[in-house]
C-alpha positions as CSV (number, residue, x, y, z in Angstrom):
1,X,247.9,-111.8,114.9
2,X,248.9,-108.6,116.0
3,X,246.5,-105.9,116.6
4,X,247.6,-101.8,116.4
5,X,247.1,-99.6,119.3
6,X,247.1,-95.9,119.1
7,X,246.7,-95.8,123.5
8,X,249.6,-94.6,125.1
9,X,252.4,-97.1,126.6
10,X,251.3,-97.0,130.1
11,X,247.3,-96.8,129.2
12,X,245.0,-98.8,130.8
13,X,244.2,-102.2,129.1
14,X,240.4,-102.3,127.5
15,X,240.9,-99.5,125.0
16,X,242.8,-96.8,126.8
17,X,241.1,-94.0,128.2
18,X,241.1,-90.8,126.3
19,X,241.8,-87.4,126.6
20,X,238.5,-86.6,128.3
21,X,238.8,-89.3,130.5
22,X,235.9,-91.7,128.4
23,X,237.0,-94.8,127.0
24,X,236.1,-95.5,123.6
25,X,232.8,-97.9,124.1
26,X,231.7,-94.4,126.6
27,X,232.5,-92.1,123.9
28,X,230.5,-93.5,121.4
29,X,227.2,-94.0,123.8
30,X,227.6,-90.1,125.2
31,X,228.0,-89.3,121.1
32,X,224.8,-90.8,120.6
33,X,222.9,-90.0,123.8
34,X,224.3,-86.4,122.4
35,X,223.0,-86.5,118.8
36,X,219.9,-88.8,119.5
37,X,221.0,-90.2,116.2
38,X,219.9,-93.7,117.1
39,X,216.0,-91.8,117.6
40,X,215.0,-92.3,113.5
41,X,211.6,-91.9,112.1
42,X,212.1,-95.5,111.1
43,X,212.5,-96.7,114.9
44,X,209.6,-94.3,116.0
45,X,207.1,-96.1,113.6
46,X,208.1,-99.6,114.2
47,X,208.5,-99.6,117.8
48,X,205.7,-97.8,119.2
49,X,203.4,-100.8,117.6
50,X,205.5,-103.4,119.0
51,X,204.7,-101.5,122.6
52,X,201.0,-101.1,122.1
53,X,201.0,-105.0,121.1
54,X,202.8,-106.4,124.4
55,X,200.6,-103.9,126.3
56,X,197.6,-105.7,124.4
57,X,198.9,-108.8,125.2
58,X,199.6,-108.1,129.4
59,X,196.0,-107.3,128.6
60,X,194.8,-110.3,127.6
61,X,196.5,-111.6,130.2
62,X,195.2,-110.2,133.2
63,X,191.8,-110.4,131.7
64,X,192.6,-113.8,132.2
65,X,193.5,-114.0,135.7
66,X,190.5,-111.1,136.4
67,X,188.1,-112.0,139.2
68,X,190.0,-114.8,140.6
69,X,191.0,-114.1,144.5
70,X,194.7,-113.3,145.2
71,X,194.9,-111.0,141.9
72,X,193.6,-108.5,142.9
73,X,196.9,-106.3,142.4
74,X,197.0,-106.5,139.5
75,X,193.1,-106.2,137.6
76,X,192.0,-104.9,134.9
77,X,190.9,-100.9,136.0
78,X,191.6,-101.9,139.5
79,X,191.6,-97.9,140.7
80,X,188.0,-97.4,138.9
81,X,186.2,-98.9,141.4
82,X,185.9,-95.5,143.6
83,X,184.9,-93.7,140.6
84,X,182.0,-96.4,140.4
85,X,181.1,-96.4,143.5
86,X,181.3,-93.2,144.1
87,X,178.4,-92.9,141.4
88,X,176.4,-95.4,142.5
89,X,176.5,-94.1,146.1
90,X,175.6,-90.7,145.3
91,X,172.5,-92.0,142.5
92,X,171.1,-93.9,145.3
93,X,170.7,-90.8,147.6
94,X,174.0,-90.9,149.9
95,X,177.0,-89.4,148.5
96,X,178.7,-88.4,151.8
97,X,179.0,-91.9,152.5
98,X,181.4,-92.1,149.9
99,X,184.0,-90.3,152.1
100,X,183.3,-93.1,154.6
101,X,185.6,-96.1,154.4
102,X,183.6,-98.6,155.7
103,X,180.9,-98.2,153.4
104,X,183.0,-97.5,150.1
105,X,185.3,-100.7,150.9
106,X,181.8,-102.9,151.3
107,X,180.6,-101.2,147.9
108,X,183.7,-101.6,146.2
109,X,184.2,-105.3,147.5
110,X,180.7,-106.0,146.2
111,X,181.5,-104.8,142.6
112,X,184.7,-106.7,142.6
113,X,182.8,-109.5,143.4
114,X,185.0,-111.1,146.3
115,X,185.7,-110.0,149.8
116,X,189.8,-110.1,149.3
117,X,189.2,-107.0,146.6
118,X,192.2,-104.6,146.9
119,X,190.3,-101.3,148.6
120,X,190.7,-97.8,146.7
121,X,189.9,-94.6,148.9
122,X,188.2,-91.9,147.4
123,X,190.0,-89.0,148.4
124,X,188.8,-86.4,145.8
125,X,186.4,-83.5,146.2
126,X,183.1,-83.5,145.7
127,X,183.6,-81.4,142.3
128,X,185.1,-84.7,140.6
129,X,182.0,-86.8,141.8
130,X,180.1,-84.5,139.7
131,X,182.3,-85.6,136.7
132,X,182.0,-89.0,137.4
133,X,178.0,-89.2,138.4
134,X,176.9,-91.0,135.2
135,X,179.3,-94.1,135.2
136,X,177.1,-96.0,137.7
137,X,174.4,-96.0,134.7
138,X,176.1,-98.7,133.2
139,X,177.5,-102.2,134.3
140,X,180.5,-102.0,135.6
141,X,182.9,-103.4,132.9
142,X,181.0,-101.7,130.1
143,X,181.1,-98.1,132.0
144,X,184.9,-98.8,132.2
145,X,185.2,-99.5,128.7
146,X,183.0,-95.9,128.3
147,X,185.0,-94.4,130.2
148,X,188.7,-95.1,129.1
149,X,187.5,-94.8,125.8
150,X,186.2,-91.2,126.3
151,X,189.1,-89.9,128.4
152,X,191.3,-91.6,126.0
153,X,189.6,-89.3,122.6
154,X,189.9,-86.4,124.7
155,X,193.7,-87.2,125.6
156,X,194.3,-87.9,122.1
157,X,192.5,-84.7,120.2
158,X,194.8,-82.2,122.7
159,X,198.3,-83.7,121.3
160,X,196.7,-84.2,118.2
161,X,196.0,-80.4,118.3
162,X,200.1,-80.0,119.6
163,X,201.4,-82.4,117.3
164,X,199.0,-83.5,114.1
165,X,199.8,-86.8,112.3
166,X,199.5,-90.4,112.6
167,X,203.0,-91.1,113.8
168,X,202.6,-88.6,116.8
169,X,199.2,-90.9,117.6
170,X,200.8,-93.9,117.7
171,X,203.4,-92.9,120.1
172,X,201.3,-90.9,122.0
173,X,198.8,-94.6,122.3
174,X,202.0,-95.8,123.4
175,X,203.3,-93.5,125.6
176,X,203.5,-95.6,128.9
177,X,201.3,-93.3,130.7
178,X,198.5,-93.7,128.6
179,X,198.9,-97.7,129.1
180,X,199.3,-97.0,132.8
181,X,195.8,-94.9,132.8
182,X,193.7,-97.6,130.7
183,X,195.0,-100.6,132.8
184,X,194.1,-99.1,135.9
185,X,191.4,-97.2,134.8
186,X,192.6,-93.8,136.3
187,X,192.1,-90.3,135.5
188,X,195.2,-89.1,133.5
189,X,193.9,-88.5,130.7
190,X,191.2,-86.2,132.0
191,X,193.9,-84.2,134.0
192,X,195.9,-83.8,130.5
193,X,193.5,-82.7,128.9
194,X,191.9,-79.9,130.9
195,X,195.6,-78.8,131.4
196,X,196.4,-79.3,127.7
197,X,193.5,-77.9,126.6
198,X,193.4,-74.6,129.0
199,X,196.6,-73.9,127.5
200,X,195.8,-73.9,123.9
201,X,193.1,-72.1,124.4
202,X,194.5,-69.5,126.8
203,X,195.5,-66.9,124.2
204,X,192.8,-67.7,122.1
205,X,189.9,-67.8,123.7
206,X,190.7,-67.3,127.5
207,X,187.4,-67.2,128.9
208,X,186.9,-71.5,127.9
209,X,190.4,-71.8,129.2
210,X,189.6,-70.6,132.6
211,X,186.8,-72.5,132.8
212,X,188.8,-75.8,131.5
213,X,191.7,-75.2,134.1
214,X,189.3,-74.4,136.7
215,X,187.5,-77.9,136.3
216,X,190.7,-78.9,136.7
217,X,190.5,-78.5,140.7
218,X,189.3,-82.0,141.1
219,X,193.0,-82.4,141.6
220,X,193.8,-79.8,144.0
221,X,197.9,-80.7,143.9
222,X,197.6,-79.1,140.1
223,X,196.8,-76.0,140.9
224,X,199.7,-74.5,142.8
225,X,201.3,-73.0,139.7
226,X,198.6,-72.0,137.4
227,X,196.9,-69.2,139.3
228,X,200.3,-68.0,139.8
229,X,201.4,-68.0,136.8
230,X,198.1,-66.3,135.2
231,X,198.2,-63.4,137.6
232,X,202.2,-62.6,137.0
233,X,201.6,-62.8,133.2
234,X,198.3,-60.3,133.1
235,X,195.7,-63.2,132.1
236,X,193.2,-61.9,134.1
237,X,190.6,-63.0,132.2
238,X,191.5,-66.7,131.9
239,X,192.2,-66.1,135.7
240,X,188.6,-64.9,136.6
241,X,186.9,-67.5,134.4
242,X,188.8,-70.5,136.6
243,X,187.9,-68.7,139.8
244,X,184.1,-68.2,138.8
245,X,184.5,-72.4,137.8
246,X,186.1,-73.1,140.7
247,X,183.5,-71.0,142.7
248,X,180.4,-72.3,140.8
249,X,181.5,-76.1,141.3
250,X,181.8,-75.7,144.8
251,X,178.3,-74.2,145.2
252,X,176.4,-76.5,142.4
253,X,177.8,-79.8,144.3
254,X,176.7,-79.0,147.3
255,X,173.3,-78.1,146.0
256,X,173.2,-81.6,144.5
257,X,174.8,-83.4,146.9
258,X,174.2,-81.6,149.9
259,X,176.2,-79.8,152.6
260,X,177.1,-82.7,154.0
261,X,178.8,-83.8,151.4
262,X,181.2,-80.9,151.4
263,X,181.5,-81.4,155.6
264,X,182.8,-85.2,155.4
265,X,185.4,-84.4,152.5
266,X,186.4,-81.2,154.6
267,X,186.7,-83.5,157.6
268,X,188.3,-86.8,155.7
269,X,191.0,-84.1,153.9
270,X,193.6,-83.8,156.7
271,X,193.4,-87.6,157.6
272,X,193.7,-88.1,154.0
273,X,196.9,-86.2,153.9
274,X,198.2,-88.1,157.1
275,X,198.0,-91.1,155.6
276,X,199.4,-90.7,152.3
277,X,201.7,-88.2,153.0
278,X,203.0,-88.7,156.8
279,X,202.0,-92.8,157.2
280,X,202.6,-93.2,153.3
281,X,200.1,-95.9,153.1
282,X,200.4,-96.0,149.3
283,X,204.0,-96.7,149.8
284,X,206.6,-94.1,149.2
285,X,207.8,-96.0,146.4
286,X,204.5,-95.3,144.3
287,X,204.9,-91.4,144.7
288,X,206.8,-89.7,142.0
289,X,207.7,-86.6,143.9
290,X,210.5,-84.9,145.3
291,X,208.9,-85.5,148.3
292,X,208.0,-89.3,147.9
293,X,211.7,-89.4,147.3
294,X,213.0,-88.1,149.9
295,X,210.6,-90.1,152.5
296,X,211.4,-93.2,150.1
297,X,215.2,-92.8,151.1
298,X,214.3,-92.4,155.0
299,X,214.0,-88.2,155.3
300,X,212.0,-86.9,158.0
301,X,208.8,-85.2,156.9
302,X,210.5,-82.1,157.7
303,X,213.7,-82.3,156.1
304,X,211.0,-84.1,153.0
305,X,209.2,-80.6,152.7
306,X,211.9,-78.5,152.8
307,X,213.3,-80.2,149.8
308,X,210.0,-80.1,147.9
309,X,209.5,-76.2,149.2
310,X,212.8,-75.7,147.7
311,X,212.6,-77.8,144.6
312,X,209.0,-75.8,144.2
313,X,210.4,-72.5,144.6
314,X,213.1,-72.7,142.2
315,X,211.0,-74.5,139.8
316,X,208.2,-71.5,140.3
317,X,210.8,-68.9,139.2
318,X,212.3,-71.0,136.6
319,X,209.0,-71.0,134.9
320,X,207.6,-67.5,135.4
321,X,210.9,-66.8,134.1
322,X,209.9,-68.8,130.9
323,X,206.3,-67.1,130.9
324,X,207.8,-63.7,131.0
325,X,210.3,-63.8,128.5
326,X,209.4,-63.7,124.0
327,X,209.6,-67.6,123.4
328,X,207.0,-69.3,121.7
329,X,203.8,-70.4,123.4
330,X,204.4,-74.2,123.1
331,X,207.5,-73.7,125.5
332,X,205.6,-71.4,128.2
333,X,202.8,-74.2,128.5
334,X,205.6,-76.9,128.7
335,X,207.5,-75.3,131.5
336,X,204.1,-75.2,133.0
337,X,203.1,-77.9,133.0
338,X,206.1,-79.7,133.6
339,X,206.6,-77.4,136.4
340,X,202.9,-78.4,138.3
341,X,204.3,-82.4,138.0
342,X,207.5,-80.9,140.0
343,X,206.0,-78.6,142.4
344,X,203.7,-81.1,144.0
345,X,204.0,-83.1,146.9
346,X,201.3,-86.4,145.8
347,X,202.0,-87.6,142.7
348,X,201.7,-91.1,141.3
349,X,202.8,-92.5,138.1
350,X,199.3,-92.4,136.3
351,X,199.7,-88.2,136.6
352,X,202.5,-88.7,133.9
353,X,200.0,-88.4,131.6
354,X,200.5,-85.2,131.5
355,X,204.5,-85.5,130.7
356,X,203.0,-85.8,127.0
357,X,201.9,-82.8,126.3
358,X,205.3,-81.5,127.2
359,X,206.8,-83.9,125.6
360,X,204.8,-82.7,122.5
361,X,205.4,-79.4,122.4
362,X,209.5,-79.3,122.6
363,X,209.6,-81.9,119.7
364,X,207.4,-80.0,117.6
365,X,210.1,-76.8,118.6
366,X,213.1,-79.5,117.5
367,X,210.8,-81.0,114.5
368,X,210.4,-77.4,112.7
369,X,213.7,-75.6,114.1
370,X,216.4,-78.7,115.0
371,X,217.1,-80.8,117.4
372,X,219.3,-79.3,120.0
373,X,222.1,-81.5,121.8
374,X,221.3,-84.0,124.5
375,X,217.4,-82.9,123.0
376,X,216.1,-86.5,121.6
377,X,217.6,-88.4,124.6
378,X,215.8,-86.4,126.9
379,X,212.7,-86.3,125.3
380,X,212.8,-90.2,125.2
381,X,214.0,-90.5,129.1
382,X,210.7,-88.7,129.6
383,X,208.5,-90.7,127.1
384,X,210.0,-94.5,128.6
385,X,209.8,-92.8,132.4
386,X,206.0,-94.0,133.6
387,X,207.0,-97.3,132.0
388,X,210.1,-97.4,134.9
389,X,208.9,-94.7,137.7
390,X,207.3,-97.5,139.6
391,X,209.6,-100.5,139.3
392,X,212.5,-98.2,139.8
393,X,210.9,-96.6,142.5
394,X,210.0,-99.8,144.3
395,X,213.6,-100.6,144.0
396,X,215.0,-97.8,145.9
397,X,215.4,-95.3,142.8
398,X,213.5,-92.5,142.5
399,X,213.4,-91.6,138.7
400,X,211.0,-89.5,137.9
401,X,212.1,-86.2,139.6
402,X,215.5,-86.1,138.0
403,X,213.7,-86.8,134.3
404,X,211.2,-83.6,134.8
405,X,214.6,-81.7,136.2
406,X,215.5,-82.5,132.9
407,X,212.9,-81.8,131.0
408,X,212.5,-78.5,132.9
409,X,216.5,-77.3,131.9
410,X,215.5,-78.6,128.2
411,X,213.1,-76.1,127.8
412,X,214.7,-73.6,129.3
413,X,217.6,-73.9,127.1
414,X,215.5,-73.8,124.4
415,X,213.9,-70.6,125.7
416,X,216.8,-69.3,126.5
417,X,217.9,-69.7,122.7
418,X,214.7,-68.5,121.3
419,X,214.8,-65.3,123.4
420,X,218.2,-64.9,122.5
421,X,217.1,-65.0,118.6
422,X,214.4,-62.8,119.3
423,X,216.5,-60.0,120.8
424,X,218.8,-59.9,117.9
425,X,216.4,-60.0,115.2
426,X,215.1,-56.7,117.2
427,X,218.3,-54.9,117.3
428,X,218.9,-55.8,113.7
């Protein structure tokens, strides 16, 4: 049998290599990573189920394993405890002690039930403890329940409000984020949707978007964009109305919860700081920053914060640039938001939950315009990435920067195409 060869005489064997140095096998994946034609509606209705049910089923199986000692790792809302405690210290008359480690790893060990409990700090403001106050109301596994049910309704009614429609729920209960946040029983879903819904609201009503992205201080890392942002772009009002939420916070918690509340998180804040971000006692591998990469691969903390200033700089242009220029709203808040994951130093996988509203927005540009080259493939790199940050991470590979870079130039491009249409439609 004699098989015809169109490859040159002296071409490599294994299909020649062609004129733009691919072989044939690479050709046809960077024609689909191009095209995204492999991305059908078909594949998006089938497969987000299948994801949802192995999540169900790693569910079932650490339910399973919960309680007993040595799996500690790896139970069921593991990084709720604080939130719990937290609550119950404060209802019981002592909520400075919850910035004291001693006492919130005996309370936390005593709701886990065993002494070798894996120990969560509490490292937040006492703004967020206000948020969190009622969850000690409830036994501990039903107040879990409450509460990654309620966060998850509030995740889901933003994008819903993005991106209506069943298919955009399913993948959006499938997004590995959202797994990531009800497993562990973090606080993703809350940051998404003050972010999400300060945005949609911003033009609208800006008054209940201020006050939404000012709440959103209980994660102080999240707020080096926005205020820059809304004072470069003239929303003064939106601007005023976080300050006066930021403000009123402060001073309500530490009428509630006394001064001394305020004094020990002030205190525990730069020893806080040491330890995640000079000591890393998280683990480098667990942040998802440009800076966690950087210390991941051995930089000093210098050298580290130089190339998060720099990455944060450029990133800060890039989207005032966005902000300022006649695109449709969906891609300013994208290259916000996209732009606060980037920008900050601390960042850990869960905070992805906030990739989906991003993630939203361009596909609803590429749903009711089309789908732009390279488009699909990056919006599914940044859909699977909390699914791989961690492992890959772990392994030496820091993903998750080089995905938001991504997503960051995707949206530009597509800004820079919409402002391009916009300009001629005005000179015709």
């Amino acid at each position: 049998m004699k098989f015809e060869s169109n490859a040159a005489p002296n071409a490599p064997i294994g299909g020649g290599v062609l004129e733009n140095g691919a072989t044939p096998a690479g050709r046809i994946i960077l024609k689909g990573l191009r095209d995204g034609a492999w991305i059908t509606s078909a594949r998006l209705s089938v497969y987000p189920k299948l994801l949802i049910a192995a999540y169900l089923f790693m569910t079932v199986c650490v339910l399973l394993n919960d309680g007993r000692p040595g799996t500690d790792d790896t139970r069921l809302g593991m990084d709720f405890a604080p939130f719990y405690v937290a609550s119950s210290l404060a209802l019981r008359g002592h909520p400075p002690l919850i910035y004291d480690d001693a006492s919130q790893r005996t309370a936390e060990r005593k709701v886990a039930g065993y002494q070798g409990a894996a120990y969560e700090t509490w490292d937040y403001p006492p703004t967020f403890l206000l948020m969190v106050l009622p969850l000690s109301l409830l036994s501990y596994h039903w107040s879990l329940v409450a509460w990654i049910l309620f966060t998850l309704t509030a995740y889901l009614s933003v994008l819903w409000i993005i991106v209506p429609g069943q298919s955009a729920m399913w993948l959006s209960i499938a997004f590995p984020a959202a797994f990531v946040n009800m497993r562990d029983g973090q606080n993703g879903f809350v940051s998404l949707s003050l972010m999400g819904g300060g945005l949609l609201l911003l033009e609208r009503q800006p008054v209940l978007a201020g006050l939404l992205l000012g709440l959103l201080s209980y994660k102080p890392q999240f707020g080096i964009l926005i205020p820059i942002v809304l004072i470069a772009t003239g929303h003064w009002r939106a601007f005023a109305s976080a300050t006066v939420t930021i403000l009123g916070l402060a001073a309500l918690t530490a009428f509630v919860f006394g001064w001394d509340t305020w004094r020990a998180f002030l205190i525990s804040t730069p020893i806080t700081s040491h330890r995640l971000l000079v000591e890393g006692s998280i683990g480098f591998g667990k942040m998802q920053s440009v800076f966690g990469a950087a210390r991941l691969w051995g930089a000093s903390l210098a050298t580290s914060y130089m190339l998060q200033g720099t990455v944060g700089l450029t990133t800060l242009a890039t989207v005032l640039w966005v902000w300022r220029e006649s695109v449709p709203f969906g891609m300013k808040a994208a290259a916000l938001v996209t732009g606060t994951l980037l920008v900050t130093p601390y960042m850990v996988d869960y905070d992805l939950a906030l990739l989906a509203a991003p993630i939203a927005w361009l596909a609803y540009e590429g749903m009711h315009s089309e789908f732009l080259p390279w488009e699909k493939s990056i919006l599914f790199s940044a859909w699977i990435c909390p699914l791989l940050a961690r492992p890959c991470s772990l392994a030496g590979v820091p993903l998750t920067p080089l995905v938001l870079a991504m997503m960051l130039i995707a949206i530009v491009r597509r800004s820079l195409l919409a402002s391009a249409t916009g300009s001629a439609e005005a000179v015709g």
